[in-house]
N, C-alpha and C positions, 0 to 999 in steps of 0.2 A: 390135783388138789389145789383148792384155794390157795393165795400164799398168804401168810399170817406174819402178822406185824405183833410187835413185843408192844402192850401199854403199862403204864405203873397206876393203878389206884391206890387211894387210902380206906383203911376201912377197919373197923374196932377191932381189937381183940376177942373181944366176945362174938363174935361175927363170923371171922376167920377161925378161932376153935367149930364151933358150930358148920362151917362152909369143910374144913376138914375133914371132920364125922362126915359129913353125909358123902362126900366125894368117896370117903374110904370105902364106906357102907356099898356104893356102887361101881366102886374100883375104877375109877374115874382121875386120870391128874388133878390138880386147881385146876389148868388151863383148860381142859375139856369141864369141866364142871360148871367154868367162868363160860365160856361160848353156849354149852346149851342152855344155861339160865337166862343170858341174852338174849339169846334165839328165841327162847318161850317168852320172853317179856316180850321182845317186838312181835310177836305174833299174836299175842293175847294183844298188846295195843291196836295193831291193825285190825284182830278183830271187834273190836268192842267200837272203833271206828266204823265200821262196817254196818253193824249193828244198830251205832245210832244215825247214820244216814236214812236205812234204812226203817227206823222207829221217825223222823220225818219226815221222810217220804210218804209213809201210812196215814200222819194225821194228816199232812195236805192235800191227797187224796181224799179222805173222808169230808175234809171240807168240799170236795168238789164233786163226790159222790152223792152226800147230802143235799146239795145244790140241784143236782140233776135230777134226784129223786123228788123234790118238792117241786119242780119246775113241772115233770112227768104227772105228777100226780096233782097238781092245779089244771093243769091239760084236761085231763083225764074227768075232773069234775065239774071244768068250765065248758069242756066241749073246746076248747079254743087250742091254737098251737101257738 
């Protein structure tokens, strides 16, 4: 197993009642409640990362799709290459 290190956060009262309930709800310590809620945030950020690489990678392609296709198709009606 990993080895785990102790950290101290702050964080409301109303937060920690609420982080309780749900830990209970899934029989969950804090500390395993606190690591998979991590876990899910950095995985939802890596992917939304991910996501928008490749949501620009798509339009700078289409720019260069576009390009090719109007190059193609001026070819195509000038007779010329």
């Amino acid at each position: 197993m990993t080895e785990l290190r102790r950290v101290m956060i702050s964080i409301p009262d109303q937060m920690l009642e609420e982080i309780d309930s749900f830990a209970a709800t899934e029989k969950l310590s804090r500390s395993q409640f606190f690591r998979d809620a991590m876990g899910n945030y950095i995985e939802n950020c890596k992917h939304q990362a991910f996501v928008e690489s490749m949501r620009k990678g798509y339009e700078e392609m289409a720019v260069i799709n576009l390009t090719l296709a109007e190059e193609g198709l001026y070819e195509e009606m000038t007779g010329r290459e």
